[in-house]
N, C-alpha and C positions, 0 to 999 in steps of 0.2 A: 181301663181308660187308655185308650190310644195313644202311644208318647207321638208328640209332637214334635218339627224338626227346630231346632234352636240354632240362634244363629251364634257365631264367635260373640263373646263380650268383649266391648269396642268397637266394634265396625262400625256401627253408626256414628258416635265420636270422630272417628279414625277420617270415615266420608267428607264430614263437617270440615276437619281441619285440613284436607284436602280442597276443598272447595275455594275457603280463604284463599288457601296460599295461592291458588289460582289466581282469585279475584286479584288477591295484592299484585301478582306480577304483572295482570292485565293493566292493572292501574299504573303500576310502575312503567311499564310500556309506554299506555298512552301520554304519559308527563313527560317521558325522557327522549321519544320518537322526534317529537315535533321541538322540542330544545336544541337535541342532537342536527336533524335536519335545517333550524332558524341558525347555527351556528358555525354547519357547513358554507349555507349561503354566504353567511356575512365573510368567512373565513376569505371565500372562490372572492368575492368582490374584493375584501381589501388589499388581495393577490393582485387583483385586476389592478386596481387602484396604484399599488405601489410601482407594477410594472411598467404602468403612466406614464408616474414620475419621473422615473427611470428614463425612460421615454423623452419624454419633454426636454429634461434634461441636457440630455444627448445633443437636441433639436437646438435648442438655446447655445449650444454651445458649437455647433458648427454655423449657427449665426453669426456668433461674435467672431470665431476664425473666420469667417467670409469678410465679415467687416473691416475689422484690422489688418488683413492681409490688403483690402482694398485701398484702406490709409496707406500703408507702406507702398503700394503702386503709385498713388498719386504725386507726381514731382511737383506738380505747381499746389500752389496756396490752398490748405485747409479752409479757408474761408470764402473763397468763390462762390459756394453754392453747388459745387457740383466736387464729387469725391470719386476718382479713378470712372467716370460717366455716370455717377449716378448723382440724380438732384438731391439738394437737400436745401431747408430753408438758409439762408444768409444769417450771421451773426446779428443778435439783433439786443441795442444798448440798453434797452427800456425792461427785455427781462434776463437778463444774465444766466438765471438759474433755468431757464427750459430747454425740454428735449424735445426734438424735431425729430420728425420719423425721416427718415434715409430710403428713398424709392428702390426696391427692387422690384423687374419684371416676373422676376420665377423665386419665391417665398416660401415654398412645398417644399419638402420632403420626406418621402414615404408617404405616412398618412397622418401627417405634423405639419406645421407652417412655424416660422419665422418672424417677430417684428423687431429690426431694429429701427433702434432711436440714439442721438448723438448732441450730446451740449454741448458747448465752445466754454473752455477756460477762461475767465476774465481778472484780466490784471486788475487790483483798484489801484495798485501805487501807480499807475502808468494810465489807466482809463482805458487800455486798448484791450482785446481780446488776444488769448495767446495763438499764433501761428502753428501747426505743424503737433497740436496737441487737441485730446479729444477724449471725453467721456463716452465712452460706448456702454448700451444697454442692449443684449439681446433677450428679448420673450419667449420660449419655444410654449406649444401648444399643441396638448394631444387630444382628440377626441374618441371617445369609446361608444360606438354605435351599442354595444352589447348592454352597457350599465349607464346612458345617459350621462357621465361624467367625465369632464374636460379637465386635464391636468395642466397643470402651468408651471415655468419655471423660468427665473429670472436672473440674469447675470450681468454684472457690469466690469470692465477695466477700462482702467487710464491707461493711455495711447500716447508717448514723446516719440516721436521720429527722432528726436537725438537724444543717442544714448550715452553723452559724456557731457559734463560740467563743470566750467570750473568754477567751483563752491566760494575759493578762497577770495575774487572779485566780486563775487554775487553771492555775500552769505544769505539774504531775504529773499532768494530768486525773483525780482524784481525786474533784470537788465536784459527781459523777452528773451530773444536768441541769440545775441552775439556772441553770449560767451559760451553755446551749445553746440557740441561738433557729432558726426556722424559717426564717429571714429576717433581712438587715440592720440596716433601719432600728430594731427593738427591741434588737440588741445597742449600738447606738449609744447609745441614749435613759440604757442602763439605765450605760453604760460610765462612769469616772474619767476625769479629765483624761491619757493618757500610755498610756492602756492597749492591748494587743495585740490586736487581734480576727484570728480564724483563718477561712478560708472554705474549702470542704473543693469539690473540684470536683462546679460545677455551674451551672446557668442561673437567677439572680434577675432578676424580673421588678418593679424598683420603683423608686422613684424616692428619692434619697439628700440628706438636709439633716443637716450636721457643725456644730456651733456651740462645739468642745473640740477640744485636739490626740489626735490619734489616730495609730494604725501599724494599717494595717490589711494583710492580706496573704494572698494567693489562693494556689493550686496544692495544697492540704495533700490528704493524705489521710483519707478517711471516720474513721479513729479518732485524726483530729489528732496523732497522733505523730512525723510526718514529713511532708517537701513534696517535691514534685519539678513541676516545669512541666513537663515532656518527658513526664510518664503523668498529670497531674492538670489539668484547663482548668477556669479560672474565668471564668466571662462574667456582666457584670451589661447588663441592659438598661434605660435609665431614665436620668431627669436627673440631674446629681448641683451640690448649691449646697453652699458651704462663707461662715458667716458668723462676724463678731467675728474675726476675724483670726485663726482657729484654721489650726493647722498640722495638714496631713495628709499623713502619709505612707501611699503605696500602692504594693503590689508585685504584681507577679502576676496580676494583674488585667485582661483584659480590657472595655473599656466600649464599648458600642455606645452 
């Protein structure tokens, strides 16, 4: 009888379990390809997304320096209606609390635009609206032709054009402007022996002569209601003489 040819014992087993492993990887493929690829996407958009923000941001925030800066050019009345040339609605009694959009011709930037909006302070102890003070709101606004999605970002500061108070006549801030100066050395002049003067963060540029006791005290915020050194810096630059044996207290205060 003929010997016949025999194959290894296993191979066929051997094939079998070869084949799985195949199939498994193939399977593991198909599950983890299309995971791996839905998670790149999401990853690239929320890239996209965040660089928006970032974006907008930026946009919002060179609004609000446009705006403020534009406060501080205008020398006449905050309430006019019109702020360093541009319109804006009039103060108005019946809503206190709204914002009025502030006109500008050119709003763009880059591939961003800009809305600002501005509320008027309102005294109630007085009924009048404060002067020379202003809520600013800038919107920046990005749009992403690539992912359909507009990012947005919102920022607001309070705005005093006078950055000294004297606290100790006006502890309720109540008495509008009078007792609000641009600068130091006039609330000194104008001050009582004992009195508080408030300095809201910022950089004076002058030189300081005390011939009375004073407290004088840096870090407050723009609407003098509060202080904090760790978010408000006060920096004076300038000589400062003290005569008549007057007593000064100072806090907060940076002097160069």
């Amino acid at each position: 009888m003929p010997a016949g040819r025999q194959e290894p014992r296993g191979t066929g087993y051997e094939r079998g379990v070869v084949l799985l492993a195949a199939l498994m990887v193939m399977v593991v493929l198909s599950l983890y390809l299309p995971a791996y690829v839905t998670w790149a996407i999401w990853d690239q958009r929320n890239l996209i997304r965040q660089h928006s923000a970032a974006e907008a941001h930026a946009v919002a925030q060179a609004g609000l320096n446009r705006a403020v800066l534009d406060l501080y050019l205008d020398n006449n009345s905050w309430l006019d209606g019109d702020i360093s040339g541009h319109t804006v609605h009039v103060p108005d009694s019946g809503d206190t609390d709204k914002f009025w959009t502030l006109s500008y011709t050119n709003w763009t930037l880059g591939n961003g635009s800009y809305t600002i909006q501005i509320r008027y302070p309102y005294n109630t102890a007085t009924g009048k609206f404060y002067d020379k003070r202003m809520w600013v709101r800038s919107t920046g606004n990005i749009a992403n032709p690539m992912t359909g999605f507009t990012a947005t970002a919102t920022l607001e500061q309070f705005v005093n054009y006078y950055m000294v108070k004297n606290i100790g006549q006006d502890p309720d801030n109540t008495s509008d402007d009078k007792l609000s100066y641009t600068s130091l050395q006039p609330a000194i002049n104008d001050a009582l022996a004992n009195d508080n003067l408030a300095i809201a963060a910022t950089t004076l540029n002058e030189n300081i002569s005390i011939n009375k006791n004073l407290n004088i005290r840096g870090c407050y915020a723009p609407c003098f209601t509060f202080r904090s050194c760790s978010g408000y810096h006060t920096l004076i630059n300038g000589n400062w003489t003290v005569t008549g044996g007057a007593i000064v207290t100072l806090s907060g205060i940076t002097i160069d």
